[in-house]
MIFIKOL-518552 format. One line per 3 residues: number of its first residue (from 0); for each residue x, y, z of C-alpha. Coordinates in steps of 0.1 Angstrom, whole numbers, plus 2048, in hexadecimal, padded with zeros to 3 digits. Each point is the difference from the previous one (the first is absolute). Layout:
<atoms>
NUM> X Y Z; ...
</atoms>
This chain:
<atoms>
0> 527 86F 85C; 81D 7FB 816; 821 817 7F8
3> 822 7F5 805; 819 81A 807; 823 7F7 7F3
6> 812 817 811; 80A 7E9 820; 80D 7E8 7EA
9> 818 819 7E6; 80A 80D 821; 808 7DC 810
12> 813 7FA 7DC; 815 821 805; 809 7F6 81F
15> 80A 7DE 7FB; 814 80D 7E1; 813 819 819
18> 808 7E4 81B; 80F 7EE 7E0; 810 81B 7F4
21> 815 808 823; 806 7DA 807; 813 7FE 7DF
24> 81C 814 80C; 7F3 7F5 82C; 821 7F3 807
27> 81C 818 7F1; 809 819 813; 7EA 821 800
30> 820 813 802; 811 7ED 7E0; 7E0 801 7EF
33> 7F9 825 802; 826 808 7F4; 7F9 7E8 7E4
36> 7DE 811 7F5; 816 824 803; 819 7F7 7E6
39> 81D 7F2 81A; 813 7E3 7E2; 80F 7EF 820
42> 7DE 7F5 811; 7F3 801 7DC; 81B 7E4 800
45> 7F7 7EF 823; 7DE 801 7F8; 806 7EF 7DD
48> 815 7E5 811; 7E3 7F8 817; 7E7 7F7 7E5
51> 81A 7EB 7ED; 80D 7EC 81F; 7E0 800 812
54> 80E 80D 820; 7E5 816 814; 7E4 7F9 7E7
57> 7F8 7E8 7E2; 817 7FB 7E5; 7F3 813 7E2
60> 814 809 7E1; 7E9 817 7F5; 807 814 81E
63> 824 7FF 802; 800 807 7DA; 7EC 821 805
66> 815 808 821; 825 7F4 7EE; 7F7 818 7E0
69> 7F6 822 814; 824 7F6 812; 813 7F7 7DF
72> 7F5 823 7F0; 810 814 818; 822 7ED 7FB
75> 800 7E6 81A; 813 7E8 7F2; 7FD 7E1 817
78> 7D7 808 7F7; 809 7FF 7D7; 812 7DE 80B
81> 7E3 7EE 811; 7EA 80C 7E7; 812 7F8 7E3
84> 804 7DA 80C; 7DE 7FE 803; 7F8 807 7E2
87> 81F 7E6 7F3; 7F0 7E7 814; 7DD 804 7F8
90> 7E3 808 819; 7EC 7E7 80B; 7F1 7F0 7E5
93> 807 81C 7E9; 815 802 7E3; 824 808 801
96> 807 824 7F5; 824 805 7F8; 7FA 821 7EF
99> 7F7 80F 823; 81D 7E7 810; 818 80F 7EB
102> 7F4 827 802; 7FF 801 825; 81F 7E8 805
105> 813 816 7EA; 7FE 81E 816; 80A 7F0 820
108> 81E 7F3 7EC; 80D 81E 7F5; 7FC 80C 826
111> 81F 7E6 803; 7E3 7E4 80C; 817 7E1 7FD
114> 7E2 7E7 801; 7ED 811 7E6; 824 806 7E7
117> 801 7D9 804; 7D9 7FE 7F8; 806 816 7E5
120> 81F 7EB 7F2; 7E7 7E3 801; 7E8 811 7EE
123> 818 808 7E3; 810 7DE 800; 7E2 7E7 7FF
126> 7E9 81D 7E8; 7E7 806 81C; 7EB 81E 7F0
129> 820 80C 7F0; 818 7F2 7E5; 81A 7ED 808
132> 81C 815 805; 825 7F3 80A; 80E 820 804
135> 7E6 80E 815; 7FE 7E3 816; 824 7FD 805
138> 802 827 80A; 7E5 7F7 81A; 80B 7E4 810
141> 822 814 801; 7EF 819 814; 7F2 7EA 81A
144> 822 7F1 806; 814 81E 807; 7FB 81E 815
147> 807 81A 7E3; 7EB 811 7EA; 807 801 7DE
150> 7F0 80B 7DC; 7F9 7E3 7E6; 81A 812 7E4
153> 81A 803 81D; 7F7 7D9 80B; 803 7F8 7D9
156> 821 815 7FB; 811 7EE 825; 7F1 7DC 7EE
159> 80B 806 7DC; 826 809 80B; 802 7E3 81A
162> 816 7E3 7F5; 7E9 7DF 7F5; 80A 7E2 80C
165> 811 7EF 7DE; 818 7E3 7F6; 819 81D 7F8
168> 804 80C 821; 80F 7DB 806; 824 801 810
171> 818 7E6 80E; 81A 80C 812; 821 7E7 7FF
174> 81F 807 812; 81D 7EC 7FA; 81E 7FC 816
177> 81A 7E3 7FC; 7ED 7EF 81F; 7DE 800 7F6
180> 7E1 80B 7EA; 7E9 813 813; 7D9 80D 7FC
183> 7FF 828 809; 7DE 803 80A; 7EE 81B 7EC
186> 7E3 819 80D; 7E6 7FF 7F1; 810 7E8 7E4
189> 7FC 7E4 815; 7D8 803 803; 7FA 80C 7E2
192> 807 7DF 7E5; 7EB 7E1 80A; 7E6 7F7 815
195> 801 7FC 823; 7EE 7E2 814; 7F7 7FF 826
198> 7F7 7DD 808; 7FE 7F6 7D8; 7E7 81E 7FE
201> 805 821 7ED; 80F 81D 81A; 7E6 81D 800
204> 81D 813 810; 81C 7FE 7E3; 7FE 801 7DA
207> 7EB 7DC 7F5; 7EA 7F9 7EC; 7DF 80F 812
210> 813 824 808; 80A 81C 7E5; 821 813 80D
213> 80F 81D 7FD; 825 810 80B; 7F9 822 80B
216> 814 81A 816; 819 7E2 80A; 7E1 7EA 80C
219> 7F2 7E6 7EF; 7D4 800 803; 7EE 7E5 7F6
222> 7DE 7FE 7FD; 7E8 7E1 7FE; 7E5 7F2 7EA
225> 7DD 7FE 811; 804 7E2 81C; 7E6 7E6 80F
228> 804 801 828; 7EB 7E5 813; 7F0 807 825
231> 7E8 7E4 80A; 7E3 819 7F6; 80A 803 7DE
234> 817 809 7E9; 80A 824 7FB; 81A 813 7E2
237> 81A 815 807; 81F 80E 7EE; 822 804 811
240> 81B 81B 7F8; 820 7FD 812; 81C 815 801
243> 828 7F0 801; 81B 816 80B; 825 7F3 80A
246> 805 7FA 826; 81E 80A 813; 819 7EE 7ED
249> 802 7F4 7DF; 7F7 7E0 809; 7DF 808 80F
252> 7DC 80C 7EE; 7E1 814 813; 7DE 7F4 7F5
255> 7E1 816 805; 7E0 7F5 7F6; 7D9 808 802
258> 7DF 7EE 7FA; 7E8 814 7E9; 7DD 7ED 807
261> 7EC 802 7E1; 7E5 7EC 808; 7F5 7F1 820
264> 7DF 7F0 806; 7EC 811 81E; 7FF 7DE 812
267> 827 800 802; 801 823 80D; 7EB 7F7 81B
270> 812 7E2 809; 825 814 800; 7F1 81F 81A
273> 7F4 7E1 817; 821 7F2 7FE; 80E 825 806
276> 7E9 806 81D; 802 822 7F8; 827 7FF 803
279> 80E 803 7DF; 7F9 808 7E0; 7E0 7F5 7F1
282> 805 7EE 7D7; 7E9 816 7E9; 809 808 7DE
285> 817 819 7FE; 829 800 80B; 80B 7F1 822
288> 805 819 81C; 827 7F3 800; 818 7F6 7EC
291> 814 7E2 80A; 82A 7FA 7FB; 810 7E1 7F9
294> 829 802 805; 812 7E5 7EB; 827 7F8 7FB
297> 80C 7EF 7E1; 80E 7DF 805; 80B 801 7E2
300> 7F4 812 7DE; 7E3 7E6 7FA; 7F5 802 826
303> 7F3 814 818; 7F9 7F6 824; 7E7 819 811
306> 7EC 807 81D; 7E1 810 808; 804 815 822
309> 7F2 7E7 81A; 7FE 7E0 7E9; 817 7E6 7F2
312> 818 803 7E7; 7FA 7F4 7DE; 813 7FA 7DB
315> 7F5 810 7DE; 819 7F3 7E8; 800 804 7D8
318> 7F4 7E5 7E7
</atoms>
């Protein structure tokens, strides 16, 4: 009887399994690669971005999850980022785990990660994995938009003693001389009593009926309800906070105001860093990179002609 020795063929296996093995990682960088596998977080990171973008080798989440976590546990915060959206996301055809989103989210947030405290203050406003939470999601979204840090009870305090925009804050200012009858426009009087129309539409940029305001520290901030934007990809949500100060004169107001993307479908992105050709910002969810200022003039106390540096002037004028 004829033997068949199976040793040539475990050793053909082994081998094959070893060829796979190195062309997993073939096309990173040796140099990255063995910095990664020695603990370095930064080409822990760069190694993680690979797998999840597919640049070098094949995409694979599985990979980049592996390589994003050994990064996110040393404290690299852009790592607990990219990890934590994709577990927000959902991998693949996996299910979406927001209890991970959220754990790993949370401590790039409260590294000052602006993306991830405006992930966060999505999580806490729409219940994702956590309940809904006004307070909480308002603190976040407040720490995205400005460059300070600041504790919840101090955030709760500065909010609690801030003046609400009410119908008893109302003044009219008359001033009568024996020639005429004359309107003293009022800051922040004057934006804070009806709504305010652009083109028939409600004014994301003054007190109206999509915006809750607030007079604080001689400025009056206003901040949006969740909006629909349109890009021929898709639609997309975003909230808008602006921030209205008095110009150089009396007669004049400065506008300031940011987009906070909320939601933007992955076909739009793509679309907006084609049309950026790698030259601007890029839309993904999270604040944009700059604010933008409107400077207006009253014409008189139920109008306001502005203009947009670089663009045409245009009226928003009270009901």
């Amino acid at each position: 009887m004829m033997k068949i020795s199976v040793l040539p063929h475990l050793k053909r296996i082994l081998v094959l399994q070893l060829l796979f093995a190195a062309q997993v990682h073939a096309d990173i960088p040796d140099d990255l690669l063995k910095s990664a596998e020695k603990g370095n977080s930064n080409a822990q990171y760069e190694v993680a971005r690979s797998y999840e973008l597919g640049k070098r080798v094949k995409s694979d989440n599985t990979q980049a999850i592996n390589w994003y976590a050994k990064a996110a546990e040393q404290g690299h915060t852009n790592a607990a980022y990219r990890l934590g959206l994709l577990y927000y996301n959902g991998l693949d055809d996996s299910e979406i785990d927001f209890k991970k989103a959220f754990q790993y989210l949370s401590l790039a947030a409260n590294n000052d990660h602006k993306n991830s405290q405006s992930h966060l203050a999505r999580m806490y406003e729409n219940g994702d994995g956590v309940e809904i939470n006004e307070d909480l999601s308002d603190y976040w979204y407040e720490q995205a938009f400005t460059a300070k840090n600041q504790s919840l009870e101090a955030f709760l305090k500065e909010r609690d003693n801030s003046q609400p925009v009410e119908k008893a804050m109302i003044k009219q200012v008359v001033k009568a001389s024996e020639e005429e009858v004359q309107e003293e426009i009022m800051f922040p009087d004057t934006l804070l009593d009806n709504s305010w129309l652009q083109k028939g539409k409600a004014s994301v940029y003054l007190n109206s009926s999509v915006s809750k305001c607030k007079y604080k520290k001689k400025k009056v901030i206003c901040t949006s309800k969740k909006l629909n934007g349109r890009h021929a990809t898709g639609r997309y949500q975003y909230k808008l906070k602006s921030i209205i100060s008095r110009g150089n004169t009396d007669n004049e107001l400065h506008i300031e105001y940011r987009k906070l993307y909320t939601s933007v479908p992955a076909q739009t992105i793509e679309a907006y860093a084609e049309e950026a050709e790698g030259a601007g910002p890029v839309l993904s969810v999270g604040w944009e990179e700059k604010s933008h200022i409107i400077n207006c003039e009253y014409e008189n106390t139920d109008s306001l002609l502005c203009r947009i540096t670089g663009e045409d002037a245009f009226r928003i004028k009270r009901k």
